[in-house]
Each structure stands twice: as structure tokens, then as C-alpha cells.
N, C-alpha and C positions, 0 to 999 in steps of 0.2 A: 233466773236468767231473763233479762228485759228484752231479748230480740223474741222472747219465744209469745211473748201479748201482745195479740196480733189488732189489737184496739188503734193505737195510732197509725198506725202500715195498711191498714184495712181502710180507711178514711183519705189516705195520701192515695190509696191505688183507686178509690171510688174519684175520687176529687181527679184524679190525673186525666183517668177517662171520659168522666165528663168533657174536661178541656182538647182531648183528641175527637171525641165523638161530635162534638157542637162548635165548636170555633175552628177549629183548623180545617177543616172540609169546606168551610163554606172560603176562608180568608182563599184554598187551593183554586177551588172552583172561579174563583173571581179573575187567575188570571187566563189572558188571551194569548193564544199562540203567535208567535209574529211570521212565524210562516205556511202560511195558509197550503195545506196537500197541494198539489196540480193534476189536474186529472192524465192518465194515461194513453198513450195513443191504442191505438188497437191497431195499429198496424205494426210488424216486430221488423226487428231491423233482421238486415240478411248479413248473413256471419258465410263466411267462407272458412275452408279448412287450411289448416296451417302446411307447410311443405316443411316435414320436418328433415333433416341435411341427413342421416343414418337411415330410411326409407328407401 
């Protein structure tokens, strides 16, 4: 049974990983956000309660 020599499969999954572990983090890393966080106020808004019509 050829799926059970794990010689070729073993070299595809070493070789795969290289390729997730070293290239793709870095290609990730390189892009920029285009929208930059804003910072928050610290003052909160004021909320009023609702008048509900069955109350």
C-alpha cells in the first residue's frame, strides 16, 4: 500500500511548513492597516431611559 510510506508525504509536509513558517509571515507582516484605530473619548455619552408605552 503506497499511501502507507510516509518518505514522499513526510518531505511535502516538512517543505509545506517551511513555506508557512518563513515566507508567508513576513509577505503578512508587510501589509499596513488603512485604517488607523482613533483613539477614544473618555468622556461616555449620556443615554437616557427609554419610556416604554405598557409601563
Amino acid at each position: 500500500m503506497p499511501q502507507l510510506n510516509p518518505t514522499p508525504w513526510f518531505m511535502i509536509l516538512v517543505f509545506s511548513w517551511l513555506v508557512f513558517l518563513t515566507i508567508i509571515p513576513s509577505k503578512v507582516l508587510k501589509h499596513a492597516s488603512t485604517n488607523e484605530p482613533a483613539s477614544l473619548s473618555v468622556e461616555k455619552p449620556k443615554t437616557e431611559p427609554w419610556n416604554w408605552p405598557w409601563h
